[in-house]
C-alpha positions in Angstrom: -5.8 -9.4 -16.3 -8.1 -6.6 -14.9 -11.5 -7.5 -13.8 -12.9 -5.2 -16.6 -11.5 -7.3 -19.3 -12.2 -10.9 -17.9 -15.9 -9.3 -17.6 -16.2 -7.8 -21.3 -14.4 -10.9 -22.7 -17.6 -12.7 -21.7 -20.2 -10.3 -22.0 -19.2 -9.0 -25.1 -17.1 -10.8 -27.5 -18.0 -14.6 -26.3 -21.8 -13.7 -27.3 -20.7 -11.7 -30.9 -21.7 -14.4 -33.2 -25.0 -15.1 -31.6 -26.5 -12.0 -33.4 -24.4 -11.9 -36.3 -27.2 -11.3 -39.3 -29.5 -9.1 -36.7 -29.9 -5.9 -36.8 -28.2 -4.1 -33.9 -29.4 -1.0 -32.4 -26.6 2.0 -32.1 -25.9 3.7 -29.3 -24.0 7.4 -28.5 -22.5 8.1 -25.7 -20.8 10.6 -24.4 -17.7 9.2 -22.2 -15.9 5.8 -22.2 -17.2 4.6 -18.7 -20.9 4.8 -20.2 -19.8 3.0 -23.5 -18.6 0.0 -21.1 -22.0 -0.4 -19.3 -23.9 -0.2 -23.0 -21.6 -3.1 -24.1 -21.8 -5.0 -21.2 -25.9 -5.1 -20.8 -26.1 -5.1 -24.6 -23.6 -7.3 -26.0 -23.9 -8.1 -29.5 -26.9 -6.0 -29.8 -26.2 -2.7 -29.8 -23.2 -0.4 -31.7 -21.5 1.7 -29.5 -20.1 5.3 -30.4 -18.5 7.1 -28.0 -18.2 10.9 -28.6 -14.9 11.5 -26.1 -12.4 9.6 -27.8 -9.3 8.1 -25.0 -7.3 10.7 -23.7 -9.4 13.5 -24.5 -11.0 16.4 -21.7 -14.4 16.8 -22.2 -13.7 20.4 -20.8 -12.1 21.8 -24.0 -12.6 18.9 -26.6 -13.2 19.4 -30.2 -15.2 17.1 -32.2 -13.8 15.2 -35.0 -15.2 14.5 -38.5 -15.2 11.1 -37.8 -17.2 11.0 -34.8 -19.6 13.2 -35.9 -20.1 11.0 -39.2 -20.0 8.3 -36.5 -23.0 9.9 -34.7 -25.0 10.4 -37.5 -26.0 6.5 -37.9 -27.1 6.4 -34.1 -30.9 5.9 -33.4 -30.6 7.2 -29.4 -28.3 9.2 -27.7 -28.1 8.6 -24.0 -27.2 11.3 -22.1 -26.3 11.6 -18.3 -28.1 15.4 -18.4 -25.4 16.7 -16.2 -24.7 19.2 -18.8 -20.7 18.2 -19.4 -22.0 17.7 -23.1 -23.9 20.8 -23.9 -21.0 22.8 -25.4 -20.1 20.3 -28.0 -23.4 17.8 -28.2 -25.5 20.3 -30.7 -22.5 19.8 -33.1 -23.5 15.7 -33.0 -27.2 16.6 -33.0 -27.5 18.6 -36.0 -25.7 15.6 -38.0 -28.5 13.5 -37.0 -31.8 14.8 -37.0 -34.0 11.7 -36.1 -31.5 10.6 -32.6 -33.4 10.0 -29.8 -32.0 11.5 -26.4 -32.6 9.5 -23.7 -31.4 10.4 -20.4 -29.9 7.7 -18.3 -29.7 9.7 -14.9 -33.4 9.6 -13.9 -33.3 8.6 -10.1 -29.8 10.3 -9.2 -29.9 13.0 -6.4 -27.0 15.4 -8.4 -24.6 17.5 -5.7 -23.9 21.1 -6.6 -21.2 22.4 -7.0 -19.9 25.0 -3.9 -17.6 28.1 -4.0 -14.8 26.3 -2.1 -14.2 22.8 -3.1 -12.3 21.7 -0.7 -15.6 21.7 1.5 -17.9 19.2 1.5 -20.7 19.6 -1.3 -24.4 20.1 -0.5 -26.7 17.5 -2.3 -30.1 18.2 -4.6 -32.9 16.6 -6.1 -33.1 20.0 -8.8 -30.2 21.2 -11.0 -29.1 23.8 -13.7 -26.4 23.1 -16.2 -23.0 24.2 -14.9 -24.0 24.2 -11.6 -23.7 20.3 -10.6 -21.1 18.2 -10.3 -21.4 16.0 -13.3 -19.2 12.9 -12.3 -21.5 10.3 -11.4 -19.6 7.4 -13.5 -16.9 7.4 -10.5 -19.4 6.1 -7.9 -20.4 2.5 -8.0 -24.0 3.1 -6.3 -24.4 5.6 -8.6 -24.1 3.2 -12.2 -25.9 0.9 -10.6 -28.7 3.2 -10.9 -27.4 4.3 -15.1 -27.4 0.5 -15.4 -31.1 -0.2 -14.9 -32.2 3.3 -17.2 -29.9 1.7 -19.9 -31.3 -1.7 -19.4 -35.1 -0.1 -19.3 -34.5 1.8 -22.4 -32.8 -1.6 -24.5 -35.3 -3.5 -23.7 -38.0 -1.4 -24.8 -36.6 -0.7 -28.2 -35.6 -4.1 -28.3 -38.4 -6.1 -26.8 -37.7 -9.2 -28.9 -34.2 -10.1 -27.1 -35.6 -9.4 -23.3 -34.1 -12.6 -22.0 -30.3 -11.7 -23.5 -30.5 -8.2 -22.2 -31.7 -9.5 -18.9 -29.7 -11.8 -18.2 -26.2 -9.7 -19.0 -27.9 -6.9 -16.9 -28.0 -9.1 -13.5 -24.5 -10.0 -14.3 -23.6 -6.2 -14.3 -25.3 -5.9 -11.2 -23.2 -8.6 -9.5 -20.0 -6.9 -10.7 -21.2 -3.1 -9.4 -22.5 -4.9 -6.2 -18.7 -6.6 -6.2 -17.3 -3.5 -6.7 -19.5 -1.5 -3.5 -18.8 -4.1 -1.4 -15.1 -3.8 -1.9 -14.9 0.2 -1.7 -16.9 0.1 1.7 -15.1 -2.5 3.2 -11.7 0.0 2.2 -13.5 2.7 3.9 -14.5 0.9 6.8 -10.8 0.0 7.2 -9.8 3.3 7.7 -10.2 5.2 11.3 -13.2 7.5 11.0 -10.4 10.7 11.4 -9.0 9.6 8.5 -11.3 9.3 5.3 -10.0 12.2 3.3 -8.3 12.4 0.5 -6.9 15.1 -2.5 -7.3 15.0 -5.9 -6.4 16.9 -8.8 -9.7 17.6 -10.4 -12.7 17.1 -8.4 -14.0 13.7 -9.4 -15.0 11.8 -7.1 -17.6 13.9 -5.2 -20.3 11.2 -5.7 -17.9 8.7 -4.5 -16.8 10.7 -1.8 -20.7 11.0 -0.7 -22.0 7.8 -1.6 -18.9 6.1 0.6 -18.3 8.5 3.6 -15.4 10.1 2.5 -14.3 13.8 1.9 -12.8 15.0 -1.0 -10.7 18.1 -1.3 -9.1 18.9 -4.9 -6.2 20.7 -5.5 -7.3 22.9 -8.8 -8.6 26.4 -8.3 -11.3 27.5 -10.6 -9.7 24.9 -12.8 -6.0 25.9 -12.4 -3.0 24.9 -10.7 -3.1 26.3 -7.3 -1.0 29.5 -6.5 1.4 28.9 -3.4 -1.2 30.9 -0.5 -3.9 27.5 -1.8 -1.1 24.8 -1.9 -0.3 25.7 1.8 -4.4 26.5 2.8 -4.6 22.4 0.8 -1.6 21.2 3.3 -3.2 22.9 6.4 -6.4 20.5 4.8 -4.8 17.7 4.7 -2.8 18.2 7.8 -6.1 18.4 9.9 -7.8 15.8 8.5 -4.7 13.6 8.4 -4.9 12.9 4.4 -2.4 9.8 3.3 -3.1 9.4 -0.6 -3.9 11.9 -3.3 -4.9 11.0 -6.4 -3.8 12.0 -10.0 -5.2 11.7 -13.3 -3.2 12.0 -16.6 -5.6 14.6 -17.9 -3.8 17.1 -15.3 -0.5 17.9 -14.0 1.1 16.1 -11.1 3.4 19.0 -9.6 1.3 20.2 -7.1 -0.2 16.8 -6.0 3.7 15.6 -5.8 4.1 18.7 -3.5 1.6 17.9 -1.1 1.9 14.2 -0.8 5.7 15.0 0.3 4.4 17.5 2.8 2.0 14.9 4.3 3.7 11.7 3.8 0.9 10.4 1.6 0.8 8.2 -1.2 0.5 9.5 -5.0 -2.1 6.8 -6.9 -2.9 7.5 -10.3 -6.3 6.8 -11.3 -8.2 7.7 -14.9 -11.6 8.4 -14.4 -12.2 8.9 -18.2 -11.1 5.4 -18.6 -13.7 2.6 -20.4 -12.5 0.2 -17.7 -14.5 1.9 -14.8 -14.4 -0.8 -12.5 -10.7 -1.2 -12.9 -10.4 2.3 -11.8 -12.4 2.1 -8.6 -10.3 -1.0 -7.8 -7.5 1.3 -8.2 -9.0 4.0 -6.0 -9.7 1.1 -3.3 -5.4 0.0 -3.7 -4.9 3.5 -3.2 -7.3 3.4 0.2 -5.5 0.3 1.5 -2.1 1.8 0.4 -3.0 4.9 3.0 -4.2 2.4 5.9 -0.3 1.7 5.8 0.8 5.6 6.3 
């Protein structure tokens, strides 16, 4: 059993009855890793609707009925205000009228986006919509940071049930402190000439910058790469002597299958978009340890 669901199993569904004839508060999200940390710091407190159903790209999704009608009972929105949502969020918003938006990113330093992603991003403390990267989920040290807006922002709408949010909130710590712990400890097992890797879709830039790693992606202006950037990628990986690259099932795996033959590196498929977040960094640290091998 992943660690995910041994953790939700008792943050979530052993403390269900304690509430049962309360009122709960509900929530909106936007993405599945952000509905996990609601549910684990609130518990059987809080509702959770998450507008990206499994599966789904938040670059070209289309809302359903469902979800908006879904929407329209929740009394906040939390929002990362990286701007991922803003094509399809005033859709939600004009079902509900009286949602609060409460952004849960206050205190992240966001990294904009460069022309060539392959290089190394420069980091900001000032943004504009579609100019950041807006992955922040993918870094432990980042949701640590999500974790105590969310917990502020329970807590004071539901100041009644401070000890139950509290207490699930310091357990949530442990786990993302867990989780750092591990991911450095893979890094620091790698030689310093080797912490690079590809990916697909450029994900995990906040991981990449929180951990001392360098990402370089494979897409071009959100395509497949034509042969002259597969071989520049190679020459990339080549030179900083890359040994896994990473695909997700929202993308195509030719390309990344291309390169990892070229270099000798392993292919590790990891889902971002998933709820179970700290599943998926696990999987990103197997993949680390499965490079240390190459």
């Amino acid at each position: 059993m992943r660690l995910i669901a041994r953790l939700l199993f008792l943050l979530v569904v052993i403390p269900a009855v304690v509430f049962a004839n309360d009122e709960h508060i509900t929530v909106a999200v936007s993405l599945q890793p952000y509905a996990t940390l609601v549910k684990m710091i609130g518990g059987a407190r809080v509702n959770v609707v998450t507008l990206l159903p499994p599966g789904a790209d938040p670059h070209n999704y289309e809302p359903k009925p469902a979800v908006i009608k879904a929407f329209s009972l929740a009394q906040v929105y939390f929002t990362d205000g990286s701007g991922l949502d803003k094509v399809w969020l005033p859709r939600f918003l004009s079902a509900n009228k009286k949602v609060k938006v409460h952004n849960v990113s206050r205190g992240i330093e966001w990294i904009e986006l460069g022309h060539d992603e392959h290089e190394e991003h420069a980091e900001h403390d000032h943004h504009h919509d579609g100019d950041i990267d807006p992955h922040i989920w993918t870094s432990p040290a980042r949701m640590k940071l999500i974790a105590v807006n969310i917990y502020e922002a329970l807590k004071n709408m539901d100041p009644d049930h401070l000890a139950y949010y509290t207490g699930r909130y310091q357990r949530l710590q442990e786990s993302l402190r867990a989780a750092d712990r591990k991911l450095s400890a893979a890094v620091l097992g790698l030689p310093k000439e080797s912490r690079s890797f590809i990916v697909f879709h450029p994900t995990y830039g906040y991981l990449a910058k929180d951990y001392s790693l360098k990402q370089y992606a494979i897409e071009v202006n959100g395509k497949e790469p034509k042969p002259k950037d597969l071989a520049k990628l190679i020459q990339f990986g080549r030179k900083n002597k890359v040994k896994v690259v990473y695909v997700q099932p929202q993308f195509s795996k030719r390309a990344a299958s291309t390169i990892a033959k070229e270099l000798g590196a392993v292919i590790v498929e990891t889902d971002p978009l998933d709820a179970d977040f700290l599943g998926n960094v696990q999987t990103f640290v197997d993949g680390l340890k499965e490079a240390r091998k190459k």
